[in-house]
N, C-alpha and C positions, 0 to 999 in steps of 0.2 A: 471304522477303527480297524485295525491291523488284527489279523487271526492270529491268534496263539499258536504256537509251535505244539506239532503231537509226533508223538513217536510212531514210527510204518506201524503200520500191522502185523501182528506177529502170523503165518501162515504154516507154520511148522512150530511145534513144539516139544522137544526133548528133555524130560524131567527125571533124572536120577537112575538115567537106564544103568543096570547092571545086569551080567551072565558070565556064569563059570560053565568052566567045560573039566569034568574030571576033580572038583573040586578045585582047580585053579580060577582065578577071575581074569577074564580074557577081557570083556568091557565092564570099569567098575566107577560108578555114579558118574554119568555122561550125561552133561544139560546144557541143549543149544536152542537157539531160536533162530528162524529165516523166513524173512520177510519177502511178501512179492516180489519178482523184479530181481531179489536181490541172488549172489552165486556166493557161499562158502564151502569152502576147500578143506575139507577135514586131513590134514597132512601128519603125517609120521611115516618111521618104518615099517617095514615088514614085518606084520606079527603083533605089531602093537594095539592090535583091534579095532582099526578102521571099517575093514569089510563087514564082521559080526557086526559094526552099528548101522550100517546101513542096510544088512539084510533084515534087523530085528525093525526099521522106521517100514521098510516096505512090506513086510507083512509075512515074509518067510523063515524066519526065526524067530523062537517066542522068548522074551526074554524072562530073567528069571523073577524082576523086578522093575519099579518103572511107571512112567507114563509117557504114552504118544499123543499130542494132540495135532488135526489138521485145521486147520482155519477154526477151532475152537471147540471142535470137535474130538472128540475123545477116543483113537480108534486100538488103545491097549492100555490096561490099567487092570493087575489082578488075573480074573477069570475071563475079561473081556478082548478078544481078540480077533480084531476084523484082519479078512483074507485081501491079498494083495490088492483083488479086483473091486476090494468094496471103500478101498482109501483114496482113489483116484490121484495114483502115484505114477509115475513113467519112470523105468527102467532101462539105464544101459550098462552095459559091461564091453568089460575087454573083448570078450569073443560076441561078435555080432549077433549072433545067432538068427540068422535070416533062415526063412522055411525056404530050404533050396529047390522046391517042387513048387512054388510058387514064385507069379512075376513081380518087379520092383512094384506094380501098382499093386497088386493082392498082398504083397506085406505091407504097404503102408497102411492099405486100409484093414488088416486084419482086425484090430481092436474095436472096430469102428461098427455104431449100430446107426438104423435111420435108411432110411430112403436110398435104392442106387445112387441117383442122383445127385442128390447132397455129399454121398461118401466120396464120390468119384471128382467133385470140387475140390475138396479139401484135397483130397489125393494130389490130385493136378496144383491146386497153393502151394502147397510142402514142397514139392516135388520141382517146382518153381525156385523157392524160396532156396531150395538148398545146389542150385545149380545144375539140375538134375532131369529139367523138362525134357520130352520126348524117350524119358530112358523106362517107361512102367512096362513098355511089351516084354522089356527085357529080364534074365536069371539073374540068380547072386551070381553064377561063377563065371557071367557073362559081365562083370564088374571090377575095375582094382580095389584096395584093401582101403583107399580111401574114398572110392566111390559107395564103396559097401555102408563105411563109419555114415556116412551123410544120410545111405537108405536107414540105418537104425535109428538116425537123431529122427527124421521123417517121420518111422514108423511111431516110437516114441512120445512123440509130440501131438501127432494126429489126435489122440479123444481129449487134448486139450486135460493135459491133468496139473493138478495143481501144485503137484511138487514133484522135482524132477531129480533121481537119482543118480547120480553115474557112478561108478568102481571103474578107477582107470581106465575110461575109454580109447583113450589117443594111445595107448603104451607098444601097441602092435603097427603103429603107422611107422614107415619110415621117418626120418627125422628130418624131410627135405621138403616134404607136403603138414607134418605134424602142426606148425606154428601158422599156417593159412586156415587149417579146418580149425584149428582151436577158435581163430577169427570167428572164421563164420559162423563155427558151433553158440561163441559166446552171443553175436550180433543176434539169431533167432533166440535163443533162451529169453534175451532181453524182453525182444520184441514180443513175445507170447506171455510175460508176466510170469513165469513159475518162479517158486522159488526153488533155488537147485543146490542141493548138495554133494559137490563132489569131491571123492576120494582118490588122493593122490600121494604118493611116497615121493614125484620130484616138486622141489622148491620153487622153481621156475615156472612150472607150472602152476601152481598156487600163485605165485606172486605176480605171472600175467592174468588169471583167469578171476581170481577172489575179488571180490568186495571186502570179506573178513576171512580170516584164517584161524581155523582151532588146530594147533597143534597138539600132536597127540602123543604119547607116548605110555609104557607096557601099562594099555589098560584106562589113561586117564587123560581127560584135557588139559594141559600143564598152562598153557594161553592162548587166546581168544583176542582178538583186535582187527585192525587195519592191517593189511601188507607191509604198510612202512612203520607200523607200530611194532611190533610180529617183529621188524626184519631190524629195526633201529634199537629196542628197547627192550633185547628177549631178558627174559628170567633166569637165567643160569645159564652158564656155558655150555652146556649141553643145546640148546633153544639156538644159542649162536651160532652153532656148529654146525647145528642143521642147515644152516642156509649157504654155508661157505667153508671155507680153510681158515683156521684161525690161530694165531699166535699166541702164546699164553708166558706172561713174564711171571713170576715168583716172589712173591716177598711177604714182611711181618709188617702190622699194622703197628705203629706205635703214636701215642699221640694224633691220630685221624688221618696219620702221614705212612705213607712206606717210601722207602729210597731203594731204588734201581740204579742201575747204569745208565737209565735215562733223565737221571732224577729222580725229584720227588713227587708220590702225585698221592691226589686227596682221597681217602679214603674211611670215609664216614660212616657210620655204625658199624664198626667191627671194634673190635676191644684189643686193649693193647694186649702185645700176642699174640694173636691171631696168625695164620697164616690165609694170605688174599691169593688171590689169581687177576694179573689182568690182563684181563684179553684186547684184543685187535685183529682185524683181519687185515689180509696184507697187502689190501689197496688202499692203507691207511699208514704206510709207512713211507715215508718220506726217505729219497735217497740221495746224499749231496757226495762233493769227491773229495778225495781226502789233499789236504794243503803241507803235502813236508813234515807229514803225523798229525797234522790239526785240522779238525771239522769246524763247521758253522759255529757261529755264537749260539750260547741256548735263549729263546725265547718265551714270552708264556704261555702263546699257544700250541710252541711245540717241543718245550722241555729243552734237556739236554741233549747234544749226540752221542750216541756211542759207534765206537770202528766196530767193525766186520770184516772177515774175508770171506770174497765169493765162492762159494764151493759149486754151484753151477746155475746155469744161466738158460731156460727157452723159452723158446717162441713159439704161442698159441692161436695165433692165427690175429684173433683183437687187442691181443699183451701178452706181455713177458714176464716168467717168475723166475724170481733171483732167490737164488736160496744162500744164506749167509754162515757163518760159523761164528759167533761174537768172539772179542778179544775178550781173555776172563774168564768166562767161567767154560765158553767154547759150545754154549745155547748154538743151538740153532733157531733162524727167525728167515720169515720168507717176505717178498715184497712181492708187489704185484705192478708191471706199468705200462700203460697202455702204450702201445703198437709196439716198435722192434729195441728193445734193450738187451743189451748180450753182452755183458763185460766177461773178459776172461776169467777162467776158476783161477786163486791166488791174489785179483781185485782187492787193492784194502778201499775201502766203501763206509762212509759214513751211513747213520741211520739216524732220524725222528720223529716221532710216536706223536702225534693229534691228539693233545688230550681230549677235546670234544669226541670223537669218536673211541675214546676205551670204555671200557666194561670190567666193572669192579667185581669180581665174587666170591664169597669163602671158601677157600681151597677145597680140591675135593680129595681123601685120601681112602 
């Protein structure tokens, strides 16, 4: 007979952490789970209390409230709080922090207890593993900035811990090697089983690197999901925004309907009155040319059109944003399209709006 479906393992466990600094709450009721194997990406701004949660799981901030569990293990709760070295957690940060008196082999194996022998395998695996073989005679500063990032995943990883932290690792790479080591970074994580949680303020990076993504903002986890859940079905404009540039039209709900210049579109639980927001981002705008003063027919996947004039036009290298000035109310709305579009500014330019891709929200005043 066919096994029953079970849910991973939970390997990490985050229940209710809170901490104030000054009497403000910097992390306030934070509860995540990650599973072997598995990589989430704790994303927000600046400030919003990413870092404080990851120093409070690894064992160097004590939070003010809380539980941490490690594979079921309980290592903060109350009075009880285990020291980084007793949670078997791996640590990386933005600054490498390699012992620069010491060779690539003596930092990887510094964590490392056991027999020469055995330490000096592992060493030589890792070291292997991260592209890196014949390089342990060698200094840090006998290393580039990405050779270094690979010695700390190495070092890192070496006692084999079972959840693995990072605080913007990559953020100091240039940005021409950054998307190769995120590769490679994510391929070993795999391969060793931790579960890892990393923190990052770009979206891109969350969205190549996650399995799931908690977004975060002053203080709280606003959503929790998949990449494309996160990235297709945020919470509020603010969630959308995070990931991209986003257009936002104006209007009143009445009857489960608001009317634009693009039409009408659905808009269900809001009460008449209301005032909605709906949003789109602007590789979701459709751009057609205009016919003697007349656009496309409206359809019902894509509303009505409304004119625009172009008020200017570049080129980003994979697309182009057109930025528009509507006829009427004189909105501005941006488009997005791939490779080279560059109409001149004064362009009268049709627009239409995908209703599958908008996002309905109570205005926000």
């Amino acid at each position: 007979m066919p096994q029953p479906l079970t849910d991973p393992p939970v390997r990490l466990k985050v229940e209710h952490l809170t901490r104030a600094f000054g009497g403000s709450p910097v992390v306030n009721d934070v509860s995540l789970e990650v599973a072997p194997g598995q990589v989430t990406c704790l994303l927000g701004p600046s400030g919003c209390g990413k870092s404080t949660t990851l120093r409070m799981i690894a064992g160097v901030e004590r939070p003010d409230s809380g539980r941490i569990a490690i594979d079921g293990r309980i290592v903060c709760e109350g009075s009880l709080f285990l020291p980084p070295e007793a949670r078997s957690v791996g640590l990386m940060f933005q600054d490498f922090a390699l012992f620069p008196h010491l060779t690539v082999a003596q930092n990887v194996a510094f964590g490392l207890r056991g027999p020469r022998e055995e330490k000096m395998r592992r060493v030589d695996d890792l070291l292997e593993r991260v592209n890196l073989s014949g390089y342990g005679p060698k200094h840090p500063h006998q290393l580039s900035g990405g050779e270094q990032q690979r010695v700390a995943l190495a070092r890192a990883l070496a006692p084999r811990p079972r959840v693995m932290l990072m605080d913007e690792p990559f953020s100091g790479l240039d940005n021409r090697l950054r998307d190769g080591i995120r590769d490679t970074t994510l391929e070993i994580l795999k391969e060793e089983g931790a579960a890892v949680l990393l923190v990052t303020h770009e979206p891109d990076e969350a969205l190549r690197m996650g399995d799931e993504i908690a977004l975060m903002r002053a203080g709280r986890i606003v959503q929790r999901g998949s990449p494309y859940n996160v990235y297709n079905a945020p919470v509020d404009r603010a969630a959308a925004a995070f990931f991209s540039d986003v257009n936002v039209i104006r209007g009143v709900s009445r009857g489960a309907l608001t009317d634009t210049p693009f039409g009408e579109f659905l808009t269900p639980g809001h009460p008449d009155g209301a005032e909605v927001e709906i949003v789109i981002r602007p590789q979701h705008l459709k751009i057609d040319f205009d016919r003697g003063g007349r656009g496309p027919n409206p359809t019902p996947a894509d509303g009505a059109a409304a004119r625009g004039t172009v008020v200017r036009a570049r080129f980003l290298g994979r697309e182009s944003l057109v930025e528009f000035a509507m006829d009427g109310d004189g909105s501005r709305l941006t488009a997005s399209v791939p490779n080279v579009f560059l109409p001149r500014p004064g362009t009268a330019l049709w627009l239409m709006i995908r209703r599958d891709r908008c996002f309905v929200f109570a205005a926000r005043h």
